[in-house]
Rosetta silent file (secondary structure, phi, psi, omega in degrees, C-alpha in Angstrom):
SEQUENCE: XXXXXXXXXXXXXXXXXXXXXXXXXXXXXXXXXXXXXXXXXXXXXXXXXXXXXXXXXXXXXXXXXXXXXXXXXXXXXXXXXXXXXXXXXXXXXXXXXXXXXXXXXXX
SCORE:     score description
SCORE:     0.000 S_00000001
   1 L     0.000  137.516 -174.812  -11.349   -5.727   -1.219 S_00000001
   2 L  -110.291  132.141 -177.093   -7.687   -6.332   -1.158 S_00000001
   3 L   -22.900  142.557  157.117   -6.482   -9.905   -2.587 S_00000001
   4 H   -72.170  -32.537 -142.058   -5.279  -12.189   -0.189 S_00000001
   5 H   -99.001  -25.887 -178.493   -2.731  -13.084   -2.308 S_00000001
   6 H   -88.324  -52.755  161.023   -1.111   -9.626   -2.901 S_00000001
   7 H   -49.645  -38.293 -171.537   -1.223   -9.208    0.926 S_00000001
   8 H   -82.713  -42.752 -119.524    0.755  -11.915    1.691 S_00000001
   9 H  -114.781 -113.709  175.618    2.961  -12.023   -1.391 S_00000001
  10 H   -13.560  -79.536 -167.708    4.156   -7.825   -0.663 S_00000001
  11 H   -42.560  -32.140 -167.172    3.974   -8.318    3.182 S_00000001
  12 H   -82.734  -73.930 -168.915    6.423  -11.248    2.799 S_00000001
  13 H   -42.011  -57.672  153.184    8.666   -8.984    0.644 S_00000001
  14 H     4.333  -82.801 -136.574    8.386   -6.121    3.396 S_00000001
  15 H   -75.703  -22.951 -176.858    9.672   -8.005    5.734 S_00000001
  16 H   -77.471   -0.855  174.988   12.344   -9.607    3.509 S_00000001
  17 L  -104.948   42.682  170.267   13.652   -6.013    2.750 S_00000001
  18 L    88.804  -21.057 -176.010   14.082   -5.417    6.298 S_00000001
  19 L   -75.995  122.710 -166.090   11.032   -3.712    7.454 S_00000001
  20 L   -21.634  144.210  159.939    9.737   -4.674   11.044 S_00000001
  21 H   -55.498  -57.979 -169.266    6.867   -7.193   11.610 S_00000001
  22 H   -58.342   -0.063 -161.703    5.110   -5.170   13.933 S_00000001
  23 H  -110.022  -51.463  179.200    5.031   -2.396   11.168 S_00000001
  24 H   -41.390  -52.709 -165.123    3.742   -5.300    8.712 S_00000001
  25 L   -79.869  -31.793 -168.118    1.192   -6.332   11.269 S_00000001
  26 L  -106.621   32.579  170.878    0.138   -2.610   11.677 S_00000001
  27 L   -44.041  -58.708 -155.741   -0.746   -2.158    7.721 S_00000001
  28 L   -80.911  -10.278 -172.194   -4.299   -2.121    7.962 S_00000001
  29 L  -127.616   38.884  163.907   -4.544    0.715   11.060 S_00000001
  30 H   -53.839  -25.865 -165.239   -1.770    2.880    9.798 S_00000001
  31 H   -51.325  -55.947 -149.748   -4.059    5.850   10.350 S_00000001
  32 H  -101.734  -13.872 -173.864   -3.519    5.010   14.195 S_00000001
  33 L   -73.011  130.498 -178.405   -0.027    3.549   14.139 S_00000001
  34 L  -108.204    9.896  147.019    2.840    5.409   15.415 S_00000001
  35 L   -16.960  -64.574  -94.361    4.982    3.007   13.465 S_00000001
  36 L  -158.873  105.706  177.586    4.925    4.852   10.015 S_00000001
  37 L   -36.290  158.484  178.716    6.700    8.332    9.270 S_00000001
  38 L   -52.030  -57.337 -143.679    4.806   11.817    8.335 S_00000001
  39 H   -72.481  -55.913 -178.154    6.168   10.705    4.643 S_00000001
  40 H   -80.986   41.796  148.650    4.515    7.274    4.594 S_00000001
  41 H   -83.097  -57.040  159.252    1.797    8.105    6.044 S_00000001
  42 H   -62.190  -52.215  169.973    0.961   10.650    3.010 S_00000001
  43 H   -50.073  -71.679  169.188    1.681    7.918    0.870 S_00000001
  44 H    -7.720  -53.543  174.876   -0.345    5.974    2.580 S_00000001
  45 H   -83.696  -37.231  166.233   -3.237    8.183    2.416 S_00000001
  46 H   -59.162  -70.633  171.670   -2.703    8.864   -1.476 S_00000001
  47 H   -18.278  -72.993 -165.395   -2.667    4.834   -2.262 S_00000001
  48 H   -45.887  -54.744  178.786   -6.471    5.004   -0.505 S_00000001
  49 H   -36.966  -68.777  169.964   -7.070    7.876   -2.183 S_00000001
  50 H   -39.557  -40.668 -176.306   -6.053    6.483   -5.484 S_00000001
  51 H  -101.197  -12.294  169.476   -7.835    3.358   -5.523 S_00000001
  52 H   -89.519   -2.768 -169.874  -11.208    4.847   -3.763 S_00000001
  53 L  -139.752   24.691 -148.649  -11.381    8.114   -5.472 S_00000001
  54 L   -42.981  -64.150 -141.109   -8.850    7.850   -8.690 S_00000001
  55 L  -112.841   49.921  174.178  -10.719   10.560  -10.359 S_00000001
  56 L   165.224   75.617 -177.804  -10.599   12.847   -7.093 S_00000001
  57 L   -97.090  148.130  175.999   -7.885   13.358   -5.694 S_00000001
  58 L   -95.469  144.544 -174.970   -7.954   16.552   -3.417 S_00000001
  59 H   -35.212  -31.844 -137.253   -5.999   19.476   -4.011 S_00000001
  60 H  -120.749  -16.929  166.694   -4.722   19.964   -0.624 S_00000001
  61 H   -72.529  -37.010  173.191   -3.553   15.887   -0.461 S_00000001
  62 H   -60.228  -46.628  178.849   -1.494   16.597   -3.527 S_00000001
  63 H   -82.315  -18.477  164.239    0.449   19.122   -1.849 S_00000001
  64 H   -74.897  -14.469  176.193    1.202   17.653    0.821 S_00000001
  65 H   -73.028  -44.335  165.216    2.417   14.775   -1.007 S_00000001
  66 H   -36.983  -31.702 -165.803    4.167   17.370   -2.622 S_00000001
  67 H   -93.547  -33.956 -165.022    6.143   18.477    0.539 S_00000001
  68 H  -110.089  -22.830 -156.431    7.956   14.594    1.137 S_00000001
  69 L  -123.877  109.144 -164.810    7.833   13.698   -2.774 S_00000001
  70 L   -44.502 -168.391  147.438    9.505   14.995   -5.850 S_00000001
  71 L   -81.282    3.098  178.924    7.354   14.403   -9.406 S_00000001
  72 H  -114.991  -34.002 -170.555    8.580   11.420  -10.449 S_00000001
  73 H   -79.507    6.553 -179.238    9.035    9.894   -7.546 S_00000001
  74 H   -83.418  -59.976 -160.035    4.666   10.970   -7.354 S_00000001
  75 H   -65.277  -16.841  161.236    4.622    9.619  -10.829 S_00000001
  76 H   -57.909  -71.818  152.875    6.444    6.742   -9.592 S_00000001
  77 H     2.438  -77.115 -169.565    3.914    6.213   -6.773 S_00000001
  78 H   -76.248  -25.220  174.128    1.027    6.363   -8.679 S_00000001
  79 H   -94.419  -31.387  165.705    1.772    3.493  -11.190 S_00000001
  80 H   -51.926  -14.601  178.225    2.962    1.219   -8.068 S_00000001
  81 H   -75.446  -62.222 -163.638   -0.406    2.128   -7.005 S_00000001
  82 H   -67.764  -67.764 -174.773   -2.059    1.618  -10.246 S_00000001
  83 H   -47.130  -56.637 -172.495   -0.130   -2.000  -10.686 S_00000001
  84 H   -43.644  -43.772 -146.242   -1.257   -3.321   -6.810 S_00000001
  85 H   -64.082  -47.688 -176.952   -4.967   -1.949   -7.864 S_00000001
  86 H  -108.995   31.149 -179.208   -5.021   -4.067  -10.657 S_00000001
  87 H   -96.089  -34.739  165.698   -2.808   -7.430   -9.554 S_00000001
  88 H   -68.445  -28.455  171.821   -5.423   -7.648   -6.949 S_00000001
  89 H   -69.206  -57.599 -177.491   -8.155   -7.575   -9.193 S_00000001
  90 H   -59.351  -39.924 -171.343   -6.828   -9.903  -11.260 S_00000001
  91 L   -91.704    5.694 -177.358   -5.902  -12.715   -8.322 S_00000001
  92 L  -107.547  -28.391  179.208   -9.060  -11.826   -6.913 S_00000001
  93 L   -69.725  -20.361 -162.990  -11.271  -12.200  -10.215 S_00000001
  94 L   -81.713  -38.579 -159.495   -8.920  -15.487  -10.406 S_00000001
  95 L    75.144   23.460  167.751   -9.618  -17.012   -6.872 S_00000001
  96 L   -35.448  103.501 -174.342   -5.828  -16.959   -7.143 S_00000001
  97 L   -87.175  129.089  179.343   -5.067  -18.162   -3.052 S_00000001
  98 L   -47.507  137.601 -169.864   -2.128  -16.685   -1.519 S_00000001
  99 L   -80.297    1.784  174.870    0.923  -18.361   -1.753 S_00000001
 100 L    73.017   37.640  170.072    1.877  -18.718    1.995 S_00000001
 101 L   -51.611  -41.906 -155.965    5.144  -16.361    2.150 S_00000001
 102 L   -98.927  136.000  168.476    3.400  -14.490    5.303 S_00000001
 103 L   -56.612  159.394 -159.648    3.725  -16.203    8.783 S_00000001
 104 L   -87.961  -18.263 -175.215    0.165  -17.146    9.256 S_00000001
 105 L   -87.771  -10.101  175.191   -0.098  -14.211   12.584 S_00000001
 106 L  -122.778   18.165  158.963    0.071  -11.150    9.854 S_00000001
 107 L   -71.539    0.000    0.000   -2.129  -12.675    7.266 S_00000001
């Protein structure tokens, strides 16, 4: 489950570093979105990967991640990954309530 409080809290940054609403708004059905580039899109699918399978990621996911992302900018990735996984955990273990950054129509 992902915190309310990290959604709102990120989504609110999104948008304050320029990236569309409607792009904000189409977070949870990137799969289907045609919002979101080949490259984030592979990110995209590595984040899930990473927090549903950490200790299986598949070979053929790597390389494509491989194809938009140097190794640091992977290794980069993967601890921004690794921080959301467990700042959510934490505000969610907390009851930590979102802080009300996000317009109330993309929470």
């Amino acid at each position: 489950m992902v915190a309310a409080f990290c959604v709102d809290i990120n989504s609110a940054t999104l948008l304050k570093r320029g990236v569309a609403f409607a792009k904000v708004e189409a977070r949870d059905v990137w799969q289907q979105s045609d919002l979101f580039s080949e490259s984030e899109r592979i990110a995209l699918e590595y984040a899930e990967a990473v927090t549903l399978h950490s200790g299986d990621i598949q070979e053929g996911l790597m390389e494509r991640l491989k194809k938009h992302f140097a190794e640091d900018a992977i290794v980069e990735l993967t601890a921004l990954i690794e921080f959301q996984n467990l700042s959510s955990k934490f505000t969610s273990a907390l009851g930590v309530p979102p802080p009300g950054f996000l317009p109330d129509s993309c929470a």
